[in-house]
C-alpha positions in Angstrom: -3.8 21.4 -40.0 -4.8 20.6 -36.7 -4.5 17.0 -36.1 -6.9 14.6 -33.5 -6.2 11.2 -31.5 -8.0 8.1 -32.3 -10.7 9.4 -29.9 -11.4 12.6 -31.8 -9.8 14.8 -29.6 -7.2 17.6 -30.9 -3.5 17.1 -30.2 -1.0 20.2 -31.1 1.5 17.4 -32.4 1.9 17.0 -36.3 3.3 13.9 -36.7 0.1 11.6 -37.8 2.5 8.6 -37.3 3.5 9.2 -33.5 -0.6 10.8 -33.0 -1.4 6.8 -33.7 1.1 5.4 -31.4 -0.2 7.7 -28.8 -3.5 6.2 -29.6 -2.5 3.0 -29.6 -1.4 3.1 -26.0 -4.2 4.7 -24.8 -6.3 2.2 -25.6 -3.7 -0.1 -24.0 -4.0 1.7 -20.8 -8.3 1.5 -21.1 -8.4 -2.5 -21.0 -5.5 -2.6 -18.0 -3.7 -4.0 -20.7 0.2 -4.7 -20.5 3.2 -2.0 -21.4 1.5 1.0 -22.2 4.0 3.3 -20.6 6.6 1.5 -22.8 4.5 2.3 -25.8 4.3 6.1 -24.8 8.1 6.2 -24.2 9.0 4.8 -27.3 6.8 7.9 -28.6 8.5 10.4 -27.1 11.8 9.0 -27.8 11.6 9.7 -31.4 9.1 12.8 -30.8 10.1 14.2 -27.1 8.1 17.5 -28.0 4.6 15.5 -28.7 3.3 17.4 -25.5 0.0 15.1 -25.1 1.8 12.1 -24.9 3.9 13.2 -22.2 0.7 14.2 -20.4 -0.2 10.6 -20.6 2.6 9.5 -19.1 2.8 12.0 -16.4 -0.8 11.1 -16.3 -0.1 7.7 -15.5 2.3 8.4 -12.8 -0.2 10.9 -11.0 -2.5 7.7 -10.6 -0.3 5.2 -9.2 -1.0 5.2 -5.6 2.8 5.0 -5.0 4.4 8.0 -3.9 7.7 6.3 -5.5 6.2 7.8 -9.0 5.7 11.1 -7.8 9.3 12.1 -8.6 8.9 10.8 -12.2 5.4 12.7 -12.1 8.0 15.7 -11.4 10.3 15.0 -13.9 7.8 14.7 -17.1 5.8 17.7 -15.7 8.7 20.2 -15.6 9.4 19.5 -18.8 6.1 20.1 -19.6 6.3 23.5 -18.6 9.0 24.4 -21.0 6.2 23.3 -23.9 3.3 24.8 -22.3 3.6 27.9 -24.9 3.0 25.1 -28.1 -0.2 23.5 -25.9 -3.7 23.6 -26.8 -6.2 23.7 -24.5 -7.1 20.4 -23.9 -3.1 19.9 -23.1 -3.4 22.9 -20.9 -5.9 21.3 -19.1 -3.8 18.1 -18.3 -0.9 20.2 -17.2 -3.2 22.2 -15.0 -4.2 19.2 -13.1 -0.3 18.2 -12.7 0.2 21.3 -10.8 -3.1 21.3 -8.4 -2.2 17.3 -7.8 2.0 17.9 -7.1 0.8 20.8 -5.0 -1.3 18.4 -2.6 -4.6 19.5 -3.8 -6.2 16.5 -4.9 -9.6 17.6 -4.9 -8.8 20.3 -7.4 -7.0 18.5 -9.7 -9.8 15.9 -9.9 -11.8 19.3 -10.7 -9.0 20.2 -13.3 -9.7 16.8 -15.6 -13.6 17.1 -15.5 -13.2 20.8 -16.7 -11.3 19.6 -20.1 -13.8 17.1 -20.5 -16.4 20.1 -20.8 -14.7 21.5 -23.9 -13.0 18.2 -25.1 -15.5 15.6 -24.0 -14.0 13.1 -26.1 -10.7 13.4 -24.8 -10.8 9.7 -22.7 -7.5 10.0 -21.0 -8.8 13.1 -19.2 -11.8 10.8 -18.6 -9.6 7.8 -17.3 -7.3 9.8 -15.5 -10.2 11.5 -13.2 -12.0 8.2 -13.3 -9.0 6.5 -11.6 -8.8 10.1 -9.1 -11.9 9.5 -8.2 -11.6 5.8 -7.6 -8.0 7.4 -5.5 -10.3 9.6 -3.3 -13.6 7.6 -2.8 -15.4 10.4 -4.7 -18.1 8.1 -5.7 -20.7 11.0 -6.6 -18.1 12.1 -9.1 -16.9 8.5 -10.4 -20.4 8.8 -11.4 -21.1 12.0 -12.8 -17.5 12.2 -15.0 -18.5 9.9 -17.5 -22.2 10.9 -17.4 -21.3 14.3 -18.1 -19.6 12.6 -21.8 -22.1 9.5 -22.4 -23.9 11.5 -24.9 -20.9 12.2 -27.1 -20.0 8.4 -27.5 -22.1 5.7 -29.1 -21.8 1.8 -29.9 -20.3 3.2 -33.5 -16.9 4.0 -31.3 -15.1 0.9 -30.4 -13.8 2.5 -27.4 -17.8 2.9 -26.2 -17.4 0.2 -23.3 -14.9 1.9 -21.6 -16.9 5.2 -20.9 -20.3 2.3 -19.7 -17.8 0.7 -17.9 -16.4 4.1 -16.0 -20.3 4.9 -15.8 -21.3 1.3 -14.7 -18.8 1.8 -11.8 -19.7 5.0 -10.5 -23.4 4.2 -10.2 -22.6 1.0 -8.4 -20.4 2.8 -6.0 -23.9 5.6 -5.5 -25.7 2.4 -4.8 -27.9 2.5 -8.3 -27.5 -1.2 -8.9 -30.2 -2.1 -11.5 -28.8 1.0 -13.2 -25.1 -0.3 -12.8 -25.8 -3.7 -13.9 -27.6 -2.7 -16.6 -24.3 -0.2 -18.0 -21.8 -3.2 -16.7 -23.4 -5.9 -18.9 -23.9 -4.1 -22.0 -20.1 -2.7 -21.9 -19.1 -6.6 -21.7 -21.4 -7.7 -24.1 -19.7 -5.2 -26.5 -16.2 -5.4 -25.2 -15.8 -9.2 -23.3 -12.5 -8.2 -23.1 -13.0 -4.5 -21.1 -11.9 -5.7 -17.6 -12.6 -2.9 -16.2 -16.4 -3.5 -17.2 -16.1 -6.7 -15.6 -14.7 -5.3 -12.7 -17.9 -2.9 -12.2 -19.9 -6.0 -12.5 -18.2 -8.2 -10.4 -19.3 -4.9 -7.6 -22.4 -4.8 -8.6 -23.2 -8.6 -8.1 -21.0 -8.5 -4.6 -22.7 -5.6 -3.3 -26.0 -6.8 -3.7 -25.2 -10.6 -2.3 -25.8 -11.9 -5.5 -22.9 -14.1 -4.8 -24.4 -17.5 -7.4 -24.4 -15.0 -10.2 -21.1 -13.5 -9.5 -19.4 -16.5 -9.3 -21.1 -17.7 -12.4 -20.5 -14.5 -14.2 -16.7 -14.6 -13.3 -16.2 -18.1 -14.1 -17.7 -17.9 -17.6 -15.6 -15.0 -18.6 -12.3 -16.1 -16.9 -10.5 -16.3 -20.7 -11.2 -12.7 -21.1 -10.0 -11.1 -17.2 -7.7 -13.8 -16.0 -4.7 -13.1 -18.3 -2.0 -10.7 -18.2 -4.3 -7.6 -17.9 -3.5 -5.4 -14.5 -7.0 -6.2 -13.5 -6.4 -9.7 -13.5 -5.1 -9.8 -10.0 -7.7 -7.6 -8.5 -10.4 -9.8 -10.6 -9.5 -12.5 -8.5 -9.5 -10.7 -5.1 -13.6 -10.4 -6.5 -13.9 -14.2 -7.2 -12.0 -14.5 -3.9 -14.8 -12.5 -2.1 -17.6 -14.5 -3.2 -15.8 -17.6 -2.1 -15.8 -16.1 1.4 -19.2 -15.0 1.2 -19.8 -18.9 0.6 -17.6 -19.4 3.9 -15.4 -21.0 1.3 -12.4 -20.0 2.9 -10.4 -22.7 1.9 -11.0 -22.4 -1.6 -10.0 -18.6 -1.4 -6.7 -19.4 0.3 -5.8 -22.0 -2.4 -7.0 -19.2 -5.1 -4.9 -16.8 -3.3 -1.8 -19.2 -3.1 -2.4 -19.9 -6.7 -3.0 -16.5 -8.5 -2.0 -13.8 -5.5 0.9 -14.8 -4.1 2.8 -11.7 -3.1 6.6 -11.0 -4.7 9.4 -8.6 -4.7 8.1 -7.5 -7.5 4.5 -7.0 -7.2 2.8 -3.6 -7.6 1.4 -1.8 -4.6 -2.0 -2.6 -5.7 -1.7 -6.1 -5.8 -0.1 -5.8 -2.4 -3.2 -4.2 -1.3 -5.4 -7.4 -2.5 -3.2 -10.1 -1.1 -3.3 -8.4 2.5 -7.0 -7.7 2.3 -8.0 -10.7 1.6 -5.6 -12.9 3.9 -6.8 -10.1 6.7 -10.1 -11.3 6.2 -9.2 -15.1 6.2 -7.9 -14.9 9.5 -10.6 -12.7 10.7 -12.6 -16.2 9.5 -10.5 -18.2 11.6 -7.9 -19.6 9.0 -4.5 -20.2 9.9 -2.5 -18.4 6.5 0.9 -19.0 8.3 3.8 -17.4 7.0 2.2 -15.5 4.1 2.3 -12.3 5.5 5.8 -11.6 5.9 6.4 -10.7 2.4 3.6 -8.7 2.0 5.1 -6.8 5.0 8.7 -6.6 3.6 6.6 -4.5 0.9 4.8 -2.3 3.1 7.9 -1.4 5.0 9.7 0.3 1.9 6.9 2.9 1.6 5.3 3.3 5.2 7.3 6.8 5.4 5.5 7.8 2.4 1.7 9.2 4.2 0.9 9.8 0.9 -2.7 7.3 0.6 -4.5 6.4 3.7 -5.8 3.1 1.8 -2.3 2.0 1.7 -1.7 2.9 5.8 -4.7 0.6 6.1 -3.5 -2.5 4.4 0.4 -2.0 6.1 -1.2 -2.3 9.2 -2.7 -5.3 8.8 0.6 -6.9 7.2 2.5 -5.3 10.0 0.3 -6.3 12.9 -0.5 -10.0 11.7 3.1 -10.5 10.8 4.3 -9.4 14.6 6.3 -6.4 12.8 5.4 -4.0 15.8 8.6 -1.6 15.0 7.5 -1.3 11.2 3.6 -0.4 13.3 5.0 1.9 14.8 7.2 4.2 12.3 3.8 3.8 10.8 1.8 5.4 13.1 4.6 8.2 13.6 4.8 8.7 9.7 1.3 9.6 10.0 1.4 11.6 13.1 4.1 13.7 11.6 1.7 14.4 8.2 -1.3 15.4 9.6 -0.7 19.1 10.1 -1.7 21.3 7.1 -3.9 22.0 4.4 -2.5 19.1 1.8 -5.3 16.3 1.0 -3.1 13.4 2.3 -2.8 16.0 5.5 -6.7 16.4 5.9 -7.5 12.8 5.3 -4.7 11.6 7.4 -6.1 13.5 10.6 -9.5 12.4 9.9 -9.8 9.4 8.8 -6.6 7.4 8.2 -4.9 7.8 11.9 -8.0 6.7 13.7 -8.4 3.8 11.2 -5.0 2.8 11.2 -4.5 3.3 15.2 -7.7 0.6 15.7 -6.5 -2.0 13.4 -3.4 -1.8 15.2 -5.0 -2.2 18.6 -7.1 -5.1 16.7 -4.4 -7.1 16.2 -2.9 -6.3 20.0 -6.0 -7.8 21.2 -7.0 -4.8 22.2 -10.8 -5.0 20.8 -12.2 -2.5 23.2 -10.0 0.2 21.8 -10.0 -1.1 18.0 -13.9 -1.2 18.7 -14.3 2.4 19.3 -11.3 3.7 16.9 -13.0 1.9 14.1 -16.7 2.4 15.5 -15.7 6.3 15.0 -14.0 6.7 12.2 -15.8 4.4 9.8 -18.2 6.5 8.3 -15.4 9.0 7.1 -13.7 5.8 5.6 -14.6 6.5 2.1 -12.3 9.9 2.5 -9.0 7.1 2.0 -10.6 6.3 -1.2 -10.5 2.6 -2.9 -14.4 1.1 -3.2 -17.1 0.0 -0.5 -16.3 -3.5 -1.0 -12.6 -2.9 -0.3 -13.3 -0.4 2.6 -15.8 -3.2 4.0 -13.0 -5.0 5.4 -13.2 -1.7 8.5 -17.3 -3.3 8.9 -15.9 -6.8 9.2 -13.0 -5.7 11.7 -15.6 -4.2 13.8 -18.0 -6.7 13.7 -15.2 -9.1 15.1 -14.2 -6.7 17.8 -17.5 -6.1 18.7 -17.8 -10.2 19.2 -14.5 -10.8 21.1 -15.0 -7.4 23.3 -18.4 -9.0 24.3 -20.3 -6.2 22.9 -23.3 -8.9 21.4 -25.5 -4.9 20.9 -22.8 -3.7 18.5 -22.8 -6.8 16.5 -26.4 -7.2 16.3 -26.2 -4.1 14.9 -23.4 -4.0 12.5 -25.5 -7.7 11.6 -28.3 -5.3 10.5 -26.7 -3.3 8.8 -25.0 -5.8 6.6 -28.0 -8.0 6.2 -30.3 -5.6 4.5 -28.3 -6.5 0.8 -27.1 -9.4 2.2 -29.2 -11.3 4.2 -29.2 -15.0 2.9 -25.3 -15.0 2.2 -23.3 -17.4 4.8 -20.8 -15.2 5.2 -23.5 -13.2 7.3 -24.8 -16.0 9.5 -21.6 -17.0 10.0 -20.4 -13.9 12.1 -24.0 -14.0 13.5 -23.9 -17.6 15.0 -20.1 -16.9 16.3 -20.9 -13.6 18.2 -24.3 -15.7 19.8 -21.4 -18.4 20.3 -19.4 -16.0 22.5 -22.2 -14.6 24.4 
């Protein structure tokens, strides 16, 4: 008898006890929840043959934006390979995607999850795992058109129907269809208050569109539900965070940051990410964050070898140049150099988009705004090829805007002032930047 997941999707495992475990941290992994790959190992400790639960595992490895996992992505895929002749098809399918994504074809393994999800669209770590790929690469046509592709398939009878509007909600806010976002985000909440990602898509959708009274308000009246020990919880707060600065509240964001963001030892790289985002953009504001960025540099320095994701080149350099760390800049910049030869999706990205990027935030923080100004000027609009989200790439807008003001260059900033306005136009954030470059002239 052929056995299926909690999500309906066949498994070639016949142990109905382990098939629930696997399902149980699944749906761990879908609401960012804690210790779902401790779940899965405990699985495969007592059944080491249960083939899709190792996929989720090596799943969750090929995600991480840590090159650090890669060699445990390895090590669960090989033995993978030794079970392929027991797979099905849907298992096939994730085992196909390991070996596009460990041969440096990114792309084509993102292609390799939506093509199970044509047979098996009910299979949701398939859906997750190219959701999050997507999200890796800043393919926003396809964040939005993977869960799309399934929506029919899933109704409010299936508890686990927010995630897929959530997944959906996201992708049409990062295609710019924000009534149509909104309308996905808020229903996957009002089923699922607890579906952080859900909130997390909302939280875009309001900051995109300036709509910074309502984000705030939203975000403050579901707090019980993201702010706890989900994985989102963090990143939440880098959202709240961005509001606050929208509101010029910059002081408030610093004490949130000191409060909930606070980089460690132990923090994972994406948390890394939000801490040095958002104190980039405090200084950028003029606030003094004094010592805070040498530990988020002590973090960047153990993987700046790696030229593995751009998005994580961009948010070194700004640890590395606002902590003073120019050897650490500069084994950065010749990690990168050394990588950007060949056919490999880190290699193509690299060349076009992640050295310029990297090279003018580093003559940013020189004081070298001419050059940062036309590094950054050129390279922006191929920004989304490092993945991550607009709001999170806006932080290359905001750099240029400011060395467009202190390079003198009042055209450039009326311009990039244009740009910015037309979503958000009554937001003091905006003025703020406006007044300061006419300030300067």
């Amino acid at each position: 008898m052929i056995l299926h997941d909690g999500f309906g999707a066949p498994v070639s495992h016949h142990n109905q006890a382990a098939v629930d475990a696997f399902t149980q941290a699944a749906v761990r992994l879908l609401e960012y929840a804690p210790a779902p790959g401790t779940m899965i190992k405990a699985v495969l400790k007592t059944d080491p043959d249960f083939i899709m639960a190792r996929c989720f595992l090596a799943g969750m490895y090929l995600i991480s934006s840590d090159k650090r996992k890669q060699a445990h992505l390895r090590a669960e895929y090989d033995v993978l390979v030794g079970l392929a002749d027991k797979a099905n098809a849907r298992e096939l399918g994730h085992i196909q995607a390991m070996t596009l994504w460990l041969s440096g074809d990114f792309y084509a393994a993102s292609q390799a999850y939506a093509d199970i999800l044509l047979h098996c669209p009910r299979d949701l770590c398939a859906l997750q795992f190219g959701h999050q790929v997507d999200f890796l690469l800043g393919q926003a046509s396809s964040c939005r058109d993977r869960p799309t592709r399934v929506m029919a398939q899933w109704s409010e009878a299936d508890p686990e129907y927010s995630f897929v509007l959530g997944m959906s909600a996201f992708g049409l806010e990062e295609c710019g269809h924000y009534p149509q976002a909104e309308a996905a985000a808020l229903k996957a909440v009002s089923l699922n208050p607890a579906d952080t990602w859900s909130v997390h898509a909302l939280a875009h959708c309001y900051e995109m569109q300036g709509k910074v009274d309502e984000g705030l308000g939203f975000m403050e009246r579901c707090e019980a539900h993201w702010g706890g020990d989900s994985y989102m919880s963090i990143h939440n707060r880098w959202h709240q965070q961005l509001y606050w600065l929208e509101q010029c509240e910059f002081d408030r964001a610093l004490a949130a940051h000191d409060e909930y963001m606070l980089v460690t030892d132990r923090s994972e790289l994406m948390d890394v990410h939000d801490s040095a985002a958002l104190l980039w953009r405090l200084n950028m504001d003029g606030v003094d964050t004094g010592d805070r960025w040498g530990i988020v540099a002590d973090q960047y320095a153990k993987v700046l070898d790696q030229a593995y994701m751009p998005f994580t080149d961009l948010h070194a350099m700004m640890a590395f140049t606002a902590a003073g760390r120019d050897v650490e800049a500069e084994a950065l910049i010749a990690a990168l150099e050394a990588n950007q030869d060949g056919g490999s999706t880190s290699s193509i990205v690299i060349r076009t988009a992640g050295l310029p990027i990297v090279r003018g935030l580093q003559a940013f923080g020189r004081g070298d705004y001419e050059k940062g100004k036309g590094l950054l000027s050129g390279a922006r609009h191929s920004a989304h090829l490092f993945g991550g989200s607009i709001a999170q790439r806006d932080v290359i807008n905001l750099t240029l805007i400011e060395a467009a003001s202190r390079s003198g260059d009042r055209a450039m900033v009326e311009g990039l002032i244009a740009e910015r306005s037309v979503l958000k136009h009554e937001t003091p954030l905006t003025d703020f930047f406006r007044n300061r470059a006419a300030a300067a002239a």
